[in-house]
C-alpha positions as CSV (number, residue, x, y, z in Angstrom):
1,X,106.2,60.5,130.5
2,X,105.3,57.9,128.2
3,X,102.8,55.5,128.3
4,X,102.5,53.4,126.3
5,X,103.0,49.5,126.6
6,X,104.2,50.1,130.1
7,X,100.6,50.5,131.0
8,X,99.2,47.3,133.0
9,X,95.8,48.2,133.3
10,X,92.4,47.8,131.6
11,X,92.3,49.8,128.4
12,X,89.6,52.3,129.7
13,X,92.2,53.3,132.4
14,X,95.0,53.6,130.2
15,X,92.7,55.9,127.9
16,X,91.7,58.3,131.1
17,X,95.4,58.1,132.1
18,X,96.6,58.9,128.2
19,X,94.0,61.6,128.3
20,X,95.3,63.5,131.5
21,X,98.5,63.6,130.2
22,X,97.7,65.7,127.3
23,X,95.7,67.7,129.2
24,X,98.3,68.3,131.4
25,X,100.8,68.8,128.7
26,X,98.3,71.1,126.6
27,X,98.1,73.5,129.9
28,X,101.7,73.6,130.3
29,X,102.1,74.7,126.6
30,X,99.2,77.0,127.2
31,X,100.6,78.4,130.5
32,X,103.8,78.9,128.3
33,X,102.4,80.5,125.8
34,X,100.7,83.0,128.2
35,X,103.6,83.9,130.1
36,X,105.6,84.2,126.8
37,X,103.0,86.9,125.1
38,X,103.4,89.0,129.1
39,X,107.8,88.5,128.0
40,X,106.8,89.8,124.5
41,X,104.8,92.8,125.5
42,X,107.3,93.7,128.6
43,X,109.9,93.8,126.2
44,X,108.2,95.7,123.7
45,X,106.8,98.5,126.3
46,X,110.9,98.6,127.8
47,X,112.0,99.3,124.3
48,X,109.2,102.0,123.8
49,X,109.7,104.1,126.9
50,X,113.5,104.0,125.7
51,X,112.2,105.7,122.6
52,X,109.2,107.8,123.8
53,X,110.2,108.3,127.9
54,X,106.8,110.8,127.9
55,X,105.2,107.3,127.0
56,X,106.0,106.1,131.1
57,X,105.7,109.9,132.7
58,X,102.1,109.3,131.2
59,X,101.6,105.7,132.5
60,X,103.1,106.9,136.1
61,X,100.3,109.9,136.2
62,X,97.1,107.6,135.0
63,X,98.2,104.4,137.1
64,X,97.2,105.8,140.4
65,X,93.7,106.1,138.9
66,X,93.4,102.2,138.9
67,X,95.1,99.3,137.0
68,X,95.8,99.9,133.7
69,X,95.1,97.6,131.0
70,X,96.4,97.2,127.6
71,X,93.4,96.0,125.4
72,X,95.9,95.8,122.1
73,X,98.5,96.8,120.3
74,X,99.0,98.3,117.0
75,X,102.0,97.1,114.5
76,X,102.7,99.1,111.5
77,X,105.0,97.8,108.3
78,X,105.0,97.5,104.3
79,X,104.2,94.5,101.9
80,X,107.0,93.5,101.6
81,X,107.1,89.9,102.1
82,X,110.1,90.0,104.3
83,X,108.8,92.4,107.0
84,X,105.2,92.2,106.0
85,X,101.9,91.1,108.2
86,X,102.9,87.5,107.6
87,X,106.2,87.7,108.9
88,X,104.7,90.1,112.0
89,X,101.9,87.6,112.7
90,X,104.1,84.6,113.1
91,X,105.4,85.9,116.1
92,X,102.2,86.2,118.4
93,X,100.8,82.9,116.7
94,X,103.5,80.9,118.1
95,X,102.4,82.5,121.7
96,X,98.9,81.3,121.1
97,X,97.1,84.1,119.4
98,X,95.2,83.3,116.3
99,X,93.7,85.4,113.3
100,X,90.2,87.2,114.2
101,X,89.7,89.5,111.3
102,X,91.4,91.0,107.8
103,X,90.6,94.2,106.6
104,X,91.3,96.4,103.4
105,X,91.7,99.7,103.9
106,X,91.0,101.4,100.4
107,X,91.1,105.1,101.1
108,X,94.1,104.7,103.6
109,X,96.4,102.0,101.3
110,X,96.6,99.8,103.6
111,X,95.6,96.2,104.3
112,X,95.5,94.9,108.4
113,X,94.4,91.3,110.2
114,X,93.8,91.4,113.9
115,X,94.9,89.0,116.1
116,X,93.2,87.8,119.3
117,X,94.8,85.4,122.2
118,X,92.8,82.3,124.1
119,X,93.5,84.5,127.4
120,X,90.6,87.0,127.5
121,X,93.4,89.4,129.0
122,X,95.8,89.2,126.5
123,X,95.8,92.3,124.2
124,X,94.2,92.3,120.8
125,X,97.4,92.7,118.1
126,X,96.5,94.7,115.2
127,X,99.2,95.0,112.5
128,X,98.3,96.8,109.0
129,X,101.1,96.7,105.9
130,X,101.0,100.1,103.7
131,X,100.3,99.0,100.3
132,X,103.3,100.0,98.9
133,X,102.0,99.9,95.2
134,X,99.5,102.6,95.6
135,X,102.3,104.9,95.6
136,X,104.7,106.4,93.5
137,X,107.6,104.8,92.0
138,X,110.3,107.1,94.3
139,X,108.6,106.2,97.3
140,X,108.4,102.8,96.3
141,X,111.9,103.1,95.6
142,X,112.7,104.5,99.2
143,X,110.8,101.6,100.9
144,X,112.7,99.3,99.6
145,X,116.2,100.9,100.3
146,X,115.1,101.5,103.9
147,X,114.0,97.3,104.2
148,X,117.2,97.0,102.3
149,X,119.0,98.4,105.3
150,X,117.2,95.5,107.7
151,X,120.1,93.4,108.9
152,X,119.6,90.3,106.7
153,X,119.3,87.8,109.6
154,X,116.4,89.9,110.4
155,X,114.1,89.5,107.1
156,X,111.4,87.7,107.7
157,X,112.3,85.9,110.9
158,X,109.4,85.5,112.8
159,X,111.9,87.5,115.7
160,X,112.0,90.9,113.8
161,X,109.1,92.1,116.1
162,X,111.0,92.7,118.7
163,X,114.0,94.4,117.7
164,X,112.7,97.8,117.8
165,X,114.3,100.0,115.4
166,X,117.1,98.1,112.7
């Protein structure tokens, strides 16, 4: 729909009529967005109960209790800038979640952000990167073989979230 010279009215219509439209189009994308973070975290839960099966007997015992709600979920990688948080991140921002908090966890080597979505239902996504320089050079070494073994087309595509194990 475009507006533009086509419109024959007074220009304080055509403004309330422009305006609509993006509202319309903004809750579209929005409504988008929130069905694609629900596709996300359905597909990630159906690749972890093919990993962890005890993960659904678990669900299938508590679920009777009352509705069970998943208020985040946790995402752990290296620094490396081709699986790191960045790459991680890009993911649930392009489904409307946006960077709450960064943390630096000394003790633990790790650094984390958390991410939070406009729907108040939407889980929280935490996702913390092992500083991979706090350690020694043969594990350093072992990290990067294993990232080394990540399909290429994989490396840091916004995708790589939800491939599960590469």
């Amino acid at each position: 729909m475009t507006l533009g010279s086509q419109c024959d009215v007074s220009f304080p219509v055509c403004f309330v009529l422009y305006l609509v439209y993006f509202v319309v189009l903004s809750i579209n994308v929005k409504c988008k967005e929130m069905k694609n973070y629900k596709q996300t975290f359905d597909r990630l839960w159906d690749g972890y109960i093919t990993l962890c099966p005890s993960a659904l007997k678990i669900q299938n015992l508590l679920q009777p209790k009352g509705k069970l709600v998943n208020d985040h979920i946790a995402f752990r990688t290296l620094d490396d800038s081709r699986v790191g948080i960045k790459v991680l991140a890009s993911h649930f921002e392009e489904l409307g979640y946006t960077l709450k908090g960064q943390y630096h966890f000394e003790d633990k080597k790790l650094n984390a952000i958390h991410l939070e979505h406009v729907d108040p239902l939407a889980p929280k996504v935490f996702i913390s990167e092992l500083i991979s320089s706090a350690f020694s050079d043969s594990l350093q070494s072992t990290l990067k073989r294993v990232v080394n073994e990540i399909p290429e087309k994989w490396l840091g595509h916004k995708e790589l979230v939800g491939q599960g194990r590469l």
